[in-house]
C-alpha positions as CSV (number, residue, x, y, z in Angstrom):
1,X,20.3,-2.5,-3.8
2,X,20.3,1.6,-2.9
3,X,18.4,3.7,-5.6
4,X,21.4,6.3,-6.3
5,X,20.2,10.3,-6.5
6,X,18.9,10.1,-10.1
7,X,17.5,6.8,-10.4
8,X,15.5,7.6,-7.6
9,X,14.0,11.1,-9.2
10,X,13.7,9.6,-12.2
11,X,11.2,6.7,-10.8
12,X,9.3,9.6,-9.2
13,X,9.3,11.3,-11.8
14,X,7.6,8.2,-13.6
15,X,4.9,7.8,-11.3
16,X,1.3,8.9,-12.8
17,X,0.7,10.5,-9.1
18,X,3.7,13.4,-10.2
19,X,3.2,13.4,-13.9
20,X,2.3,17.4,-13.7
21,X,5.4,18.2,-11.1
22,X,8.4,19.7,-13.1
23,X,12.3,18.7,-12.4
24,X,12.2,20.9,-9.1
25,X,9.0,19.7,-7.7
26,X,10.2,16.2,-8.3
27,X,13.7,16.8,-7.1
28,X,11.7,18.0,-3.8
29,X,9.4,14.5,-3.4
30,X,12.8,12.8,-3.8
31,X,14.7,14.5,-0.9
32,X,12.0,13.4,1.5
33,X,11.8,9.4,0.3
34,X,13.5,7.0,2.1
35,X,14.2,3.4,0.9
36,X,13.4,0.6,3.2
37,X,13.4,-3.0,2.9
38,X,9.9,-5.2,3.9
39,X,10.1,-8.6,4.1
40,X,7.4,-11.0,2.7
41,X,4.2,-11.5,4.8
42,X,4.5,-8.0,6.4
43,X,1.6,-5.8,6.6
44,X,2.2,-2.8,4.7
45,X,-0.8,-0.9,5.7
46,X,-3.7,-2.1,7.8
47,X,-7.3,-1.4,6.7
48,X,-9.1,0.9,8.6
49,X,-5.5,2.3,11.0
50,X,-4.3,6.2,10.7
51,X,-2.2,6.7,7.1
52,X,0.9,7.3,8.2
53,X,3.0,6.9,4.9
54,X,3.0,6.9,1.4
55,X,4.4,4.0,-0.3
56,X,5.9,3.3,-4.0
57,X,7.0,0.0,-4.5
58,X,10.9,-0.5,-6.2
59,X,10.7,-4.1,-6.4
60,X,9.0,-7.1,-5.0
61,X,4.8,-7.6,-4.6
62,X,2.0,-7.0,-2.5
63,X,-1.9,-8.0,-2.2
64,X,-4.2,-5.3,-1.9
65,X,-7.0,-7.0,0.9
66,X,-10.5,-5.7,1.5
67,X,-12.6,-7.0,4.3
68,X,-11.0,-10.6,3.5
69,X,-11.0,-10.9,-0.8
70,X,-7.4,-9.6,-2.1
71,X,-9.1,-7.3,-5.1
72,X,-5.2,-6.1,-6.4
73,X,-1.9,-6.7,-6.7
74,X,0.6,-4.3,-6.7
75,X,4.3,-4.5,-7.9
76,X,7.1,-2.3,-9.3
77,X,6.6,1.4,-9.7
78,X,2.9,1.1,-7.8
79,X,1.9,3.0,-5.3
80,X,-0.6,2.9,-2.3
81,X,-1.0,5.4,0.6
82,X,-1.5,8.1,-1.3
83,X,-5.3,9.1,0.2
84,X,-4.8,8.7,3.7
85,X,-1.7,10.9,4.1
86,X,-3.9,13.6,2.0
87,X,-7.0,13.1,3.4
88,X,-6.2,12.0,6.8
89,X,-8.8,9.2,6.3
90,X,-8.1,5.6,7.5
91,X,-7.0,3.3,5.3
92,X,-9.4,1.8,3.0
93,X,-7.7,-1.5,2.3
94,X,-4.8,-4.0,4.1
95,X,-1.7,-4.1,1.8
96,X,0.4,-7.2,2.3
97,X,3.8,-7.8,0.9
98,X,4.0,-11.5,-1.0
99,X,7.8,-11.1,-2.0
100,X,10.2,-9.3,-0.2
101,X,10.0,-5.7,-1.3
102,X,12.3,-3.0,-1.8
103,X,10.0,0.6,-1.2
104,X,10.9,4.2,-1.4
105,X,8.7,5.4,1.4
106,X,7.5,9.0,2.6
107,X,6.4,9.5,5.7
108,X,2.8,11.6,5.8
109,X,4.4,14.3,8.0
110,X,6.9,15.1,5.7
111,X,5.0,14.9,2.7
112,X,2.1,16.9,4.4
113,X,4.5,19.7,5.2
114,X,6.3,19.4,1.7
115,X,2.4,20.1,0.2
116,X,2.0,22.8,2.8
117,X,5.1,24.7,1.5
118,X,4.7,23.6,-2.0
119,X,0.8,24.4,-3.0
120,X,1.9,23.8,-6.8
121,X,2.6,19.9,-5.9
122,X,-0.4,19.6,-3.5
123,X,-2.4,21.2,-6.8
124,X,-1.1,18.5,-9.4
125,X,-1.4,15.9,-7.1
126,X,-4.8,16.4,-6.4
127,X,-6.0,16.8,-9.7
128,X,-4.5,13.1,-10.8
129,X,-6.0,11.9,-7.6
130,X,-9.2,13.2,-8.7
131,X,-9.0,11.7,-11.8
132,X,-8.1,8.4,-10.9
133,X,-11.9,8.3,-8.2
């Protein structure tokens, strides 16, 4: 199932991450997201690798894996990704997908040139990052 336009803004728009962004801002995030479907047992991310993408999860589940203990699941309207594609750290945890999951994805290129043009997004953004350290 394909988010339409507006269903896909508005579960942006719900996502702590872009809680300060306005309808403009949001409407920007949402024109660089793609939806892509992951089946279950994929490897999401892989602890330690280059963050390529940022990921917020439509529908389905995924562990959260560090070193070998799962210490979170993640599932519908949760994101992960977030601090490698702004920091341009490695990834600090494997995420694996236990259900087949539907994902709007954003790949850290295009997000990193959407905060480069948009310093008012990279600005909110940061600040709920901070507060969720």
């Amino acid at each position: 199932m394909r988010l339409h336009k507006d269903a896909k803004t508005e579960l942006i728009r719900s996502i702590p991450l872009f809680a300060g962004c306005n309808a403009a801002e949001i409407s920007e995030v949402a024109a660089i997201a793609d939806e892509l479907d992951l089946r279950e047992g994929r490897h999401l991310t892989d602890e330690h690798a280059d963050g390529r993408e940022f990921v917020v999860i439509i529908s389905g589940t995924a562990a959260v894996i560090k070193g070998e203990e799962q210490v979170n699941t993640l599932g519908p309207g949760e994101w992960f990704g977030e601090i490698a594609v702004m920091t341009g750290q490695p990834r600090t945890a494997t995420v694996l997908a236990t259900s087949d999951v539907h994902a709007l994805v954003i790949e850290g290129h295009r997000f990193t040139t959407l905060l480069s043009h948009a310093p008012d997004i990279r600005a909110k953004i940061e600040k709920v990052m901070a507060e969720r350290a």
